[in-house]
MIVEXMI-783429 format. One line per field, with one value per residue (C-alpha): residue in one letter; x, z, y. Coordinates in Angstrom, 3 decimals. Layout:
// MIVEXMI-783429
res <- (a | ...) .
X <- (X | ...) .
Z <- (Z | ...) .
Y <- (Y | ...) .
// end
This chain:
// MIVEXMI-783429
res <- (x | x | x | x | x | x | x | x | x | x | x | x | x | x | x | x | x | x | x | x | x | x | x | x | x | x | x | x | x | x | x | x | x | x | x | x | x | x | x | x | x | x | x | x | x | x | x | x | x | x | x | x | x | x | x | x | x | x | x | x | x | x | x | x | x | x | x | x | x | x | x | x | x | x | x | x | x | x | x | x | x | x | x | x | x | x | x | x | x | x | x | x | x | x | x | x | x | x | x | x | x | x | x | x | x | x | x | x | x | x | x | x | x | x | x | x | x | x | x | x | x | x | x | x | x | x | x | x | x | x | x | x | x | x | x | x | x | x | x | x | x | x | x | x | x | x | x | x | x | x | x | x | x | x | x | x | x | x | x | x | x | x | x | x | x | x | x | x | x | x | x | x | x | x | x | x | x | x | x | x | x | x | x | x | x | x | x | x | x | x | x | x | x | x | x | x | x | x | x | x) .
X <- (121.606 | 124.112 | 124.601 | 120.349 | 118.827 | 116.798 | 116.210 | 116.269 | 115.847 | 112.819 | 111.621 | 112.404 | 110.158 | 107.633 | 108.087 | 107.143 | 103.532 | 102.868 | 102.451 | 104.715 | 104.131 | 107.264 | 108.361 | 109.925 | 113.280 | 115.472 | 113.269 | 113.811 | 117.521 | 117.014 | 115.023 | 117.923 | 120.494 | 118.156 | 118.068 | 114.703 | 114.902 | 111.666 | 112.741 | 115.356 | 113.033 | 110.725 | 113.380 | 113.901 | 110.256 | 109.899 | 113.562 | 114.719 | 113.512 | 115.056 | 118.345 | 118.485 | 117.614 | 120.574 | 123.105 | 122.437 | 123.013 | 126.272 | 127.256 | 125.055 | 124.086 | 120.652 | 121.797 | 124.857 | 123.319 | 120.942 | 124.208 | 125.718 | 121.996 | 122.088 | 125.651 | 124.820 | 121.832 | 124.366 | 126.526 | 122.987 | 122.473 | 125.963 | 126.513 | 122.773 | 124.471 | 126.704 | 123.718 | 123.749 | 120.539 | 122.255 | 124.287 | 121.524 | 118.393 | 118.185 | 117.630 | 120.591 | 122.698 | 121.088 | 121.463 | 125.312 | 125.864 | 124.406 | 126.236 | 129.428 | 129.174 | 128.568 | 131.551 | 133.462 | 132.362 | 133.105 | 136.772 | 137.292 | 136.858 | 138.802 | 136.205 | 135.938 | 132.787 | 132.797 | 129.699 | 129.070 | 128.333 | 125.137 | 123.794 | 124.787 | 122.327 | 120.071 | 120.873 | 119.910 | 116.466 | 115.836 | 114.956 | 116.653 | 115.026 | 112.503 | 114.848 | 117.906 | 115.103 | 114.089 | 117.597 | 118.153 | 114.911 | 115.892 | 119.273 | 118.191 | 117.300 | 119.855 | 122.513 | 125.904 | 126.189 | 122.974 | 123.924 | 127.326 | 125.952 | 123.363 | 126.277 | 127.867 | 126.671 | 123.954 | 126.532 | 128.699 | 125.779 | 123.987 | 126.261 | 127.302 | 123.939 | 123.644 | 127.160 | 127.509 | 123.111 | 121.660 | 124.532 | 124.866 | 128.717 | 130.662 | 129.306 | 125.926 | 126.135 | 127.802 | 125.234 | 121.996 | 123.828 | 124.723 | 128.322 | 131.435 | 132.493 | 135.561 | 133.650 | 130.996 | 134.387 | 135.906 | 132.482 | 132.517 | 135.544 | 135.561 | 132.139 | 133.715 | 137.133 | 134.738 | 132.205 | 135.277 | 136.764 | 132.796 | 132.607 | 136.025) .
Z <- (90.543 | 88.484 | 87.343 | 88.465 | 86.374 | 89.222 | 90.487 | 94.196 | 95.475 | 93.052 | 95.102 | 98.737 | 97.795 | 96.222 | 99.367 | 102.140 | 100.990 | 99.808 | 101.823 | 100.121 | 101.846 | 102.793 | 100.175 | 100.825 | 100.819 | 100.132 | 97.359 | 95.854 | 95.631 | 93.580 | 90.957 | 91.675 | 90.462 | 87.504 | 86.456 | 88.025 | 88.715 | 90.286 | 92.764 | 94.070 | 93.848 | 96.070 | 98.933 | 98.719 | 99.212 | 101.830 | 103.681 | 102.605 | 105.404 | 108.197 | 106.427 | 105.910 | 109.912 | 110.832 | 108.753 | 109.766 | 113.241 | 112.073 | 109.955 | 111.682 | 108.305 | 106.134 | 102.906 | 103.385 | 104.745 | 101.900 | 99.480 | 101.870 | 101.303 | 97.375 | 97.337 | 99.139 | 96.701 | 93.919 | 96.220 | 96.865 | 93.323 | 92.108 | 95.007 | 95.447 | 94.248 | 96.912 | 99.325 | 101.108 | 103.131 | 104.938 | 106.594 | 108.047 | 106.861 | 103.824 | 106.404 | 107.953 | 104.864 | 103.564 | 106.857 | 106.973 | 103.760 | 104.519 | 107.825 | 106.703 | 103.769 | 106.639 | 108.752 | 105.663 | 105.010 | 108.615 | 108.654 | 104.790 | 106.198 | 108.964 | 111.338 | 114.805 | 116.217 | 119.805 | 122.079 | 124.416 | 127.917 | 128.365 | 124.779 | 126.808 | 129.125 | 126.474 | 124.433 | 128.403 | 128.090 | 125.078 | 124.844 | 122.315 | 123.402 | 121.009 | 118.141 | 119.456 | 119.770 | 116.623 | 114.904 | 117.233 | 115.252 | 111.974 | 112.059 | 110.525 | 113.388 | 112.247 | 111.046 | 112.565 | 113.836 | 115.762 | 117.396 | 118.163 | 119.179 | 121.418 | 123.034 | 123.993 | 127.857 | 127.375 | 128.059 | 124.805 | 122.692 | 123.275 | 122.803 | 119.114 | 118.058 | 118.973 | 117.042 | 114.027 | 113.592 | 114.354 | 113.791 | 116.734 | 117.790 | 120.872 | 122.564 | 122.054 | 123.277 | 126.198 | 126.773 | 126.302 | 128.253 | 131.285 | 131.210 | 131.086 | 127.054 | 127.971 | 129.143 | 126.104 | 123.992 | 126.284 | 126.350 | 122.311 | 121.982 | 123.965 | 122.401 | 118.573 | 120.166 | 121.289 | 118.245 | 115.706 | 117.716 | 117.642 | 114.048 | 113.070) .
Y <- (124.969 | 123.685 | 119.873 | 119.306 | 122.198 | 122.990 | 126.024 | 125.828 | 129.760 | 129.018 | 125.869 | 127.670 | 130.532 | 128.430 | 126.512 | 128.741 | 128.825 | 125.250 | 122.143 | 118.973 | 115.575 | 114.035 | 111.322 | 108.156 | 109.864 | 106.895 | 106.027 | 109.284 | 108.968 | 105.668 | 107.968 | 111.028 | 108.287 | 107.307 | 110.840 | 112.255 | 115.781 | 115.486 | 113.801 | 115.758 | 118.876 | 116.394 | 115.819 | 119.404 | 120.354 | 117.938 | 118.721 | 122.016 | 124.457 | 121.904 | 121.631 | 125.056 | 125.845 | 123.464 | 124.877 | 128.297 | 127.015 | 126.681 | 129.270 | 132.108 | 133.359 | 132.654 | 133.578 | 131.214 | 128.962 | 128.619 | 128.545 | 125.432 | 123.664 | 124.950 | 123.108 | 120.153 | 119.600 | 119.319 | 116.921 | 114.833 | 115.146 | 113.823 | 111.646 | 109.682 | 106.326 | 106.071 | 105.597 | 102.776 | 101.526 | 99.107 | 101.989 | 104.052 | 106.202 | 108.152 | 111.468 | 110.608 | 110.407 | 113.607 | 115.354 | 114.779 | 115.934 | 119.020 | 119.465 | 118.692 | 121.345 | 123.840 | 122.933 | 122.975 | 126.106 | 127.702 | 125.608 | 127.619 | 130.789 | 130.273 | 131.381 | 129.791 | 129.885 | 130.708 | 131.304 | 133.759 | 133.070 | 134.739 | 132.897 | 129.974 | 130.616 | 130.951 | 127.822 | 125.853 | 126.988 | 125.255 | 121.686 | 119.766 | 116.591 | 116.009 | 116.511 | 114.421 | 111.598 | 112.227 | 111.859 | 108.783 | 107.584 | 108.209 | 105.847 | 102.538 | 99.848 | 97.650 | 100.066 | 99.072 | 102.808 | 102.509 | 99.653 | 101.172 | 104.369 | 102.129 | 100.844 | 104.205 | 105.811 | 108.680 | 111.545 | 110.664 | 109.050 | 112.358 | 115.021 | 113.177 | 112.843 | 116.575 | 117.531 | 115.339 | 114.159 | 117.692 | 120.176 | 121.597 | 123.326 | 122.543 | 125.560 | 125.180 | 121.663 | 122.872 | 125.506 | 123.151 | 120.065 | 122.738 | 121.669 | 123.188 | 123.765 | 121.035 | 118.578 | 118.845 | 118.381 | 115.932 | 113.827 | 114.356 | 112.896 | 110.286 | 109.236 | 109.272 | 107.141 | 104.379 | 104.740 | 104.201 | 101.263 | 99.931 | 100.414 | 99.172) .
// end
């Protein structure tokens, strides 16, 4: 991995069969901005296989999407002084690096990622609940974009936690909400309109 000197193929083999506890993440990107390579290997150990699930939701590939996580690690790396408690959780921060590498990645190959009606059916059987809550969690309790997001109605708080917080594409929010693919975008959009007039 270049700019770290980490190795992270190393770390995701290493990973499958050893069980990291989960540092304090945000205090791990003080000690990536001092220099500690140790800790970015620890917010790897303790991240890595999740990051690298939700960006092969988006690019549909494993080996890229371990090259978008690889990336993003350098990004993390380079970038873990612009983090900014005030603004939400160190997850969250990490998370939308990661994300945003991958949709970069799809938008650079010019590939537009459609789903097919009958995986739409099977995107509705699976419950996304638990991990919407879960990104809903991880937004600091007094961030300004949790409060704005707490401001927004369910169906366009949910469906941007779901796109922009978890990764998910238009069409798979359309086929886990049970909606039409224009109203998940419609929803979407309307959501991020009132967010940025919230957070302005």
């Amino acid at each position: 991995m270049a700019g770290s000197g980490l190795n992270l193929r190393v770390i995701m083999r290493d990973n499958e069969t050893t069980g990291i506890a989960q540092p304090d993440l945000a205090a791990a990107l003080i000690r990536c901005t001092n220099g500690d390579k140790q800790a970015l290997r620890a917010i790897f150990e303790a991240e890595g296989g999740r990051l690298i699930a939700i960006a092969q939701r988006i690019v549909r590939r494993r080996e890229l999407a371990e090259e978008v996580v690889q990336d993003s690690f350098v990004q993390i790396w380079t970038k873990s002084h612009q983090y900014d408690t005030s603004r939400g959780s160190a997850r969250g921060w990490i998370y939308a690096i990661v994300r945003n590498k991958a949709l970069n990645t799809i938008r650079a190959s010019r590939h537009e990622d459609l789903t097919e009606p009958d995986i739409l059916v099977t995107l509705a059987d699976a419950n996304t609940d638990d991990e919407v809550d879960q990104a809903w969690a991880d937004l600091g309790a007094q961030s300004r974009l949790r409060q704005c997001l707490a401001a927004l109605e369910e169906t366009k708080r949910k469906p941007i936690l779901m796109a922009y917080i978890c990764g998910y594409t238009h069409g798979e929010i359309a086929g886990r909400l049970r909606i039409p693919l224009g109203t998940a975008k419609a929803w979407i959009r309307r959501g991020l309109s009132a967010l940025r007039e919230c957070m302005a």
